[in-house]
C-alpha positions in Angstrom: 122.2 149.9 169.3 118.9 149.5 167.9 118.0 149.3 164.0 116.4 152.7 163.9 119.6 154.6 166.0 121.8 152.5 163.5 119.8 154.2 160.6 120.2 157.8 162.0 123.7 157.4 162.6 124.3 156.2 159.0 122.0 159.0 157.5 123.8 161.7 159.8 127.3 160.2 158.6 125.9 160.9 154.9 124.9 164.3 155.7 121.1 163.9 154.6 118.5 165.6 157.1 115.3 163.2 157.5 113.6 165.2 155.0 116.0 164.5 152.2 116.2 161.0 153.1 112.1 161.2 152.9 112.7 162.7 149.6 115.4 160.3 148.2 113.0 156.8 149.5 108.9 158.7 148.3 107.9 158.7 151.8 107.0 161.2 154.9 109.3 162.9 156.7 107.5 161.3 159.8 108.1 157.7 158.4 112.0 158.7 158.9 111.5 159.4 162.3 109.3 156.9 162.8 112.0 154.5 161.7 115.0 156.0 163.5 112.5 156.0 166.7 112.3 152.4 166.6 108.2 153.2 165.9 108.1 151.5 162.6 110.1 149.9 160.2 111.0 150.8 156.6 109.2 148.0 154.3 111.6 145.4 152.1 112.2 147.8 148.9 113.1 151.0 151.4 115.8 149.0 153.3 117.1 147.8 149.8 117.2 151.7 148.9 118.8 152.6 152.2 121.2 150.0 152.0 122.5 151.3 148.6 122.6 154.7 150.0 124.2 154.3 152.7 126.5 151.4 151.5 125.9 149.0 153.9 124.4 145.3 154.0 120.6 144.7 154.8 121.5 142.6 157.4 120.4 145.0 159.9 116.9 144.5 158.9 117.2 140.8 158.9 118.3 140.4 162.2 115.0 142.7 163.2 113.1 140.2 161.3 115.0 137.8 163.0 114.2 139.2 166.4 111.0 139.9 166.1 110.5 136.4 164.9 112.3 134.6 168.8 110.5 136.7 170.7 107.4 136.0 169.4 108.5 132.1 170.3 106.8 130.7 167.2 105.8 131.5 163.8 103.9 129.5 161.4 104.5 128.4 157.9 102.3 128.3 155.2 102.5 126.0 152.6 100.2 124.9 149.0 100.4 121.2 149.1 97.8 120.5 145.9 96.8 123.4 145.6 95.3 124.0 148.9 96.9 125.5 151.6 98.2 124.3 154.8 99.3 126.1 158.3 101.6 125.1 160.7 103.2 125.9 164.1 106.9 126.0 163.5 109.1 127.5 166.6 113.2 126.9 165.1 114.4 129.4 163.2 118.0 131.0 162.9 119.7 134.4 161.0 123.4 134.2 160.5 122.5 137.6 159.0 122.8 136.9 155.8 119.7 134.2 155.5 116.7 132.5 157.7 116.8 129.1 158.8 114.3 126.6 160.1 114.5 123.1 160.8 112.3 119.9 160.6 112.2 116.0 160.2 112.3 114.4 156.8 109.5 111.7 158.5 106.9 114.7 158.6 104.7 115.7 155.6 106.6 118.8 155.5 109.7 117.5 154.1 107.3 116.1 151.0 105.7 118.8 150.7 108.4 121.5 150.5 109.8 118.6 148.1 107.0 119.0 145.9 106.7 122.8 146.4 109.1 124.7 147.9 107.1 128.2 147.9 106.3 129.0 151.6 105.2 132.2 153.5 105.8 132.5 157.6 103.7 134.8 159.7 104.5 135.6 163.3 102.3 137.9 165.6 103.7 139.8 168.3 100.9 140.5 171.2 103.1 143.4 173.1 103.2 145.6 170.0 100.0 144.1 168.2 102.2 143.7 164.6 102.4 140.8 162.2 105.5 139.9 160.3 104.8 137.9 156.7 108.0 136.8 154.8 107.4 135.2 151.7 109.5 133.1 149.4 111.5 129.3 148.9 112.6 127.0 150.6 116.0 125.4 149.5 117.9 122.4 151.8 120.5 123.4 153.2 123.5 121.1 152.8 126.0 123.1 155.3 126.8 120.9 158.5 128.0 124.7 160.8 123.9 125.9 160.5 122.6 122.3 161.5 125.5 122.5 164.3 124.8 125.9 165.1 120.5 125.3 165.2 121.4 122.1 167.6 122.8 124.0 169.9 120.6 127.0 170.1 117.4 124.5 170.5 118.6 122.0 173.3 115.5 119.9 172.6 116.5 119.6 169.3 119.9 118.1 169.9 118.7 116.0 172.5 115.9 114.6 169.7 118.6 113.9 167.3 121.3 112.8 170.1 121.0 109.0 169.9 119.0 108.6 166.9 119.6 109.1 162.8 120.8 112.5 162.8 120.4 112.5 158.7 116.2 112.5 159.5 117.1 116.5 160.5 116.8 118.8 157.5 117.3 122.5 157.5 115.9 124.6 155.4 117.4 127.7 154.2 114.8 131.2 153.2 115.2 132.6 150.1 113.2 135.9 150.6 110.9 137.8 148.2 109.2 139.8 149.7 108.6 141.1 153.6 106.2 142.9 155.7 105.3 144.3 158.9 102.6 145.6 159.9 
């Protein structure tokens, strides 16, 4: 089932036609079908709206992010290391759906920098439907062994790096998010 069925099934269960809900959130009536037509997707404070509405977790939206995120195969994270900014190509990420992941080495620059400032964004373009996903917030380390477990074996090449060697040089970073958009 795909995020915008899921989101006309739960509106349908409440009762509300798309024009109420378009009523409820300050948006068009289209934007609702838009969303349930897996067209668009409703922005960060609309899902937090809808998911108070209709009782439910924003998971749903996470995962999408989530999603969106693999099959692009790479997203980049930007960082302010002394006040400038600095891009890079990251490609491991993981949603249990209740967070974002990403992994790294302590030995790269990263580690230090997200040290020194843990504010981050990530971007990630997807060429088949020509939209870019930002996420912006911080980055905390993540201390639980199941997510490093879990990342090792969703990235084989990660595992086999961290196989034979110091397996403490892997850190995983977990999201906190503030704000998100597609567009």
């Amino acid at each position: 089932m795909t995020t915008g069925e899921k989101l006309a099934l739960l509106r349908k269960k409440k009762g509300i036609t798309q024009e109420k809900l378009s009523e409820l959130l300050l948006v068009s009536r289209q934007s609702v079908s838009r969303w349930e037509l897996d067209a668009a997707f409703p922005e960060t404070d609309k899902l937090i709206k809808l998911s108070k509405l209709f009782e439910c977790s924003t998971d749903v939206s996470l995962n999408y992010y989530y999603k969106f995120i693999r099959e692009c195969g790479y997203f980049f994270l930007a960082t302010s290391v002394g006040g400038q900014p600095r891009l890079r190509p990251m490609g491991m990420i993981y949603s249990n759906g209740e967070s974002l992941f990403m992994a790294s080495d302590k030995s790269k620059s990263l580690y230090a920098d997200l040290i020194k400032n843990p504010k981050v964004e990530i971007a990630s373009y997807n060429s088949n439907t020509h939209k870019w996903l930002r996420i912006s917030g911080t980055v905390e380390i993540e201390k639980s062994t199941g997510i490093k477990e879990i990342m090792m074996e969703i990235y084989p090449n990660l595992k086999n790096a961290y196989l034979y060697c110091d397996e403490s040089q892997l850190v995983i970073y977990k999201l906190c998010i503030n704000e998100i958009g597609l567009k």
